[in-house]
N, C-alpha and C positions, 0 to 999 in steps of 0.2 A: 622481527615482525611484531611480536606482543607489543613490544615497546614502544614501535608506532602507532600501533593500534587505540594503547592507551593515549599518546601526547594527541593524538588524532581526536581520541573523544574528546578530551577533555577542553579542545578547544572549541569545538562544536556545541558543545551542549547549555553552554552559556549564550550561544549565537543564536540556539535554538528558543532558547527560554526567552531572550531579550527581542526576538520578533514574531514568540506567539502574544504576547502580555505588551508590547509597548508600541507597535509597528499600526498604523493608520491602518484599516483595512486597504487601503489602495494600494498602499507601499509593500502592504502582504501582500497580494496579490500577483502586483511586479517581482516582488523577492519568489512565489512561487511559481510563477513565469518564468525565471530564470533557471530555478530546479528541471521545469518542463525542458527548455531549450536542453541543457547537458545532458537530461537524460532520452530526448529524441536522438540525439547524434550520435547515442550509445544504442539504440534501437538501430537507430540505421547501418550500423557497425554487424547486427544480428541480421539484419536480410543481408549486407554484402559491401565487401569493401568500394564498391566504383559506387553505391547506393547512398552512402552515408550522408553525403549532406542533399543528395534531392527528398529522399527522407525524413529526414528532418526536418528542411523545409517544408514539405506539402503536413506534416503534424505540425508545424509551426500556425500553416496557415490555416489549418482546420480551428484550431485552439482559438487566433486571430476572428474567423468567423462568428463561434460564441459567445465572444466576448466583446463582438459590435453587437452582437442579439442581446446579449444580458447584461447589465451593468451590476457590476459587483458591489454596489454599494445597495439593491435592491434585490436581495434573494429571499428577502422573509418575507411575508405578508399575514396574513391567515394561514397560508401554509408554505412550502420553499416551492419557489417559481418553478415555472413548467419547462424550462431548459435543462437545470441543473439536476431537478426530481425526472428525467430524461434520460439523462447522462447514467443516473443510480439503476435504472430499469438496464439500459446498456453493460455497466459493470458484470450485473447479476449473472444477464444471459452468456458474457463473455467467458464467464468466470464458472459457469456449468459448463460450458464448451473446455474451455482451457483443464480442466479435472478431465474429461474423457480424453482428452490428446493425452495428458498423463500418466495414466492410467496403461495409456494402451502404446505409449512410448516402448520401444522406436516406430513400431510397425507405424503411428499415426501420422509420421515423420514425413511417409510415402505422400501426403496429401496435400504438403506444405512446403517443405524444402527447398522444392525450388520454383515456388510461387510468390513473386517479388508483391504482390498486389497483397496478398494474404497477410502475407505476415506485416506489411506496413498497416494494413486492417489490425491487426490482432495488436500491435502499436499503438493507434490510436483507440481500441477499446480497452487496451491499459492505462494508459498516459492520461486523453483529457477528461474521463471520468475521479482518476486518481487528483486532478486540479479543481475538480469543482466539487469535489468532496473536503477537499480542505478546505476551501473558502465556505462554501455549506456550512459547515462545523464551525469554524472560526467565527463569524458572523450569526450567530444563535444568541438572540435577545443583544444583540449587539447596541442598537439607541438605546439601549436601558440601564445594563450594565456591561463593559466593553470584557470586561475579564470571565464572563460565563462559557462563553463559544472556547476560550484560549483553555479553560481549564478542562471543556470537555474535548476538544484536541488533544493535548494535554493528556486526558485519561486513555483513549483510545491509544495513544502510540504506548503507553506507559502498560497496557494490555500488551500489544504485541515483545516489548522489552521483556516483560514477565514470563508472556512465554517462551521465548529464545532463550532466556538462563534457565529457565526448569527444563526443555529440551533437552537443552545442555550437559546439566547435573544429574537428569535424569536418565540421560542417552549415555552419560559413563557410566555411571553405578550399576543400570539395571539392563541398556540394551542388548536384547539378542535379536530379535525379530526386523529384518530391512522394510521401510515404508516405500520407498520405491529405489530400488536398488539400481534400475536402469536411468534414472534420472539425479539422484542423488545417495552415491551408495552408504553416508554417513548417518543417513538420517534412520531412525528406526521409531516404531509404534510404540517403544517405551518412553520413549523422548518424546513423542508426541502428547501422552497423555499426562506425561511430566510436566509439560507447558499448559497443557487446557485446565488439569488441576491446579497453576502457582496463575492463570487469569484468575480462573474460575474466583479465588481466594482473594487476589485485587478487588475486583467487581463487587461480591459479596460485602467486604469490608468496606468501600469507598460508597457504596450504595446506603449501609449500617452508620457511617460516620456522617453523613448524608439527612439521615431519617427520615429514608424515602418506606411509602408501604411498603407490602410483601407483592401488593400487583407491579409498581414501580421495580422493585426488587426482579422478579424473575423476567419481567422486560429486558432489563439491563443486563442480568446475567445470559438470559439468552442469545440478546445481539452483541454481546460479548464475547462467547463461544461460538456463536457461528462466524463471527470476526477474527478472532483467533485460527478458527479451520481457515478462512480464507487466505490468512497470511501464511499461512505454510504452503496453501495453493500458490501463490504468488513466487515465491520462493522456490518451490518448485518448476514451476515452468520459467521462472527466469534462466536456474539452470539447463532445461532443457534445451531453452533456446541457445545459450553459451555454449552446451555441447554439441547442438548443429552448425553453429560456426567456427568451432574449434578454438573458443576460447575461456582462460580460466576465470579472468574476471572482467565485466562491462566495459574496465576503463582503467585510468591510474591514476585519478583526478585526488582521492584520499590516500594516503601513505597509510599501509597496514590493513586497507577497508576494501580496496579496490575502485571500484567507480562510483556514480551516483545510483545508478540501478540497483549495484550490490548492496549499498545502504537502504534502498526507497520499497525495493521489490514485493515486502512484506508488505509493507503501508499501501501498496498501490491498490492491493486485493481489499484490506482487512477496511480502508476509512469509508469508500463506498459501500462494503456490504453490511458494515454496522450502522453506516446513517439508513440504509435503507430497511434493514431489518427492525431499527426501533421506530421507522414511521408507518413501518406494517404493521407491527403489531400495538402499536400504540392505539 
């Protein structure tokens, strides 16, 4: 398993590199198009196996909607267009909801389970906010210089990397305390705060390397950390949804990784709530 895991990264993350920095924005777009497709028909797989591909489909076609409304080649102006800065409002609200189902997992269970409508809901306010938050980000001073958006995507995921390893290291050495034991019994508050302190420390330092003020500074560190929390919410109710449909992992599409959800699930929370926290407090 490790050992897929590793040949797994290690072929990705060059794939990853070479279509945040080299890839047209359109071609992004299509290539993150594609991400969307695999990872609706692993949503649709979570409301129910006879569901999967009309689910799919109807997020396909919701996604297909926005993207005759907005052209991706025009989300900046004076500020990001009103469909996409839309979408980051959407995330937000989903993303306080999804923390209280958590929270109060199983019992919340009772409300959704077996609400085919709901949960294709709570799909789409994963999914096409998680698409227009990348392109958002990607496309930042993009006519100007094409590698500004790619590096600060770039840094956001490279947050959420940081905090999954200090989770991690910080979840064996020091964990006692379960973060949500009904939802994910591995995870614990030490490992949490193991991750928010090895962001916290990216951000600080990339902000320093940077020679941004101290306003610019606690901006970024803040939409930092609250991006961070959200990727462990994301992660979290991914699993929960897995364990309402009884299963271990999204899919089997990555050897060693499991599906495209199991890879994305953090990012889906953390890209929206960090673009939209640094244009609140901006």
């Amino acid at each position: 398993m490790l050992k897929q895991r590793i040949i797994t990264a290690l072929l990705l993350i060059p794939l990853v590199f070479g279509a945040l920095f080299f890839l047209p924005i359109k071609w992004f777009a299509l290539l993150v198009a594609g991400v969307f497709l695999l990872g609706s028909l692993e949503w649709g797989a979570f409301v129910g196996a006879r569901w999967r591909y009309p689910v799919s489909l109807l997020l396909c076609l919701l996604l297909g909607g926005t993207l005759w409304w907005q052209p991706v080649e025009q989300l900046w102006g004076p500020a990001l267009a009103a469909l996409p800065n839309a979408t980051l409002y959407l995330s937000g609200s989903w993303w306080l909801l999804a923390l209280l189902l958590v929270v109060r997992y199983p019992a919340s269970a009772v409300l959704w389970r077996s609400s085919v409508w709901l949960k294709t809901l709570f799909g789409a306010a994963t999914l096409i906010p998680f698409f227009w938050a990348m392109l958002s980000l990607r496309s930042v001073e993009i006519w100007h210089d094409s590698s500004t958006g790619a590096w600060i995507l770039l840094f956001v995921m490279a947050l959420v990397w940081a905090a999954d390893s200090g989770a991690y290291f910080f979840g064996k050495a020091f964990g006692k305390h379960k973060l949500a034991p009904a939802v994910s019994p591995g995870k614990t508050r030490e490992g949490m705060f193991g991750g928010l302190l090895c962001a916290s420390l990216l951000a600080v330092g990339v902000t320093w390397y940077q020679g941004a003020d101290g306003h610019t500074t606690l901006i970024v560190l803040a939409s930092s950390l609250l991006a961070v929390l959200a990727s462990i919410l994301g992660d979290l109710s991914e699993s929960m949804f897995k364990r309402e449909a009884g299963l271990k992992d999204s899919g089997a599409l990555l050897p060693g990784h499991g599906g495209i959800l199991d890879r994305i699930d953090s990012l889906t929370a953390a890209l929206p709530v960090f673009l939209l926290s640094y244009l609140l407090l901006s």
